[in-house]
N, C-alpha and C positions, 0 to 999 in steps of 0.2 A: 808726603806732606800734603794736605788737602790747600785748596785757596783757599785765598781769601776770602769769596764772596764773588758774588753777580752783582754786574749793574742791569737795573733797568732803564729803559729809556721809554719816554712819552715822549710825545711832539704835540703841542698848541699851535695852532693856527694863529699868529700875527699879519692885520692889514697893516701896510707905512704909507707913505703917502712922499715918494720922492721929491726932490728938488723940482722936478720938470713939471710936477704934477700927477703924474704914472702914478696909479695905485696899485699895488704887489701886494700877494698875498706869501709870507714866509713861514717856512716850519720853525718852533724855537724848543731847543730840547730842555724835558726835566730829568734828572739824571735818578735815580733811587738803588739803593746797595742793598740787595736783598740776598740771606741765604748766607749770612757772616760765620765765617768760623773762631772767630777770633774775640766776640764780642763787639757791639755797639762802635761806631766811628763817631769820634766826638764831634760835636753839635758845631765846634770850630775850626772843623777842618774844611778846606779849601779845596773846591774840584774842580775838574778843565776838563772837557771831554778832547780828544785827539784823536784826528784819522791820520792812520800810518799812509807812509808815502805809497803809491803802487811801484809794486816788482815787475821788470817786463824782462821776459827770455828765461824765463825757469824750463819752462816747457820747450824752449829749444835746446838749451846742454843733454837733456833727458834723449833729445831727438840721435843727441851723437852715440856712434857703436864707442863702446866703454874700451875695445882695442884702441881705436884712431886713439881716443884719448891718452891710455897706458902708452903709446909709442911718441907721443908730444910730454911725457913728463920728465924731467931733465934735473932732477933733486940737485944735483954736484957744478950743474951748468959745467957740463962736456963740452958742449957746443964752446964755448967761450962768449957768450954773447951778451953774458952780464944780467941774465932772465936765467932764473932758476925754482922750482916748483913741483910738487907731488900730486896726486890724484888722493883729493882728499874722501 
């Protein structure tokens, strides 16, 4: 099944002019759906761009020997310890 579609994204340059007086200059994103499979997104639909949480330690379980692992899995909980689990 193909996607949906691409977003593009643009950033404009916004100056604000804080409380303090501080002038900041911020990016503000324009979102565009280009590349649709599905046909046209109506004109009233509602978009939010979202950044996913960061993942930290993917690259450390990869670091463990896949033995250590296989010999810590304990599907039936032998142990008794009320922790039960597979090497997925």
């Amino acid at each position: 099944m193909p996607g949906e579609g691409r977003a593009r994204i643009q950033y404009q340059e916004v100056t604000e002019t804080l409380a303090d007086g501080e002038v900041v200059k911020l990016r503000q994103p324009t979102i565009e759906f280009v590349e649709l499979n599905f046909g046209e997104i109506d004109k009233n639909t509602l978009t939010s761009p979202r950044v996913a949480p960061p993942i930290f330690g993917l690259g450390l379980l990869e670091a463990i020997d896949q033995a250590t692992l296989l010999s810590l899995a304990d599907p039936e909980d032998k142990n008794h310890d009320g922790i039960s689990g597979r090497v997925n």
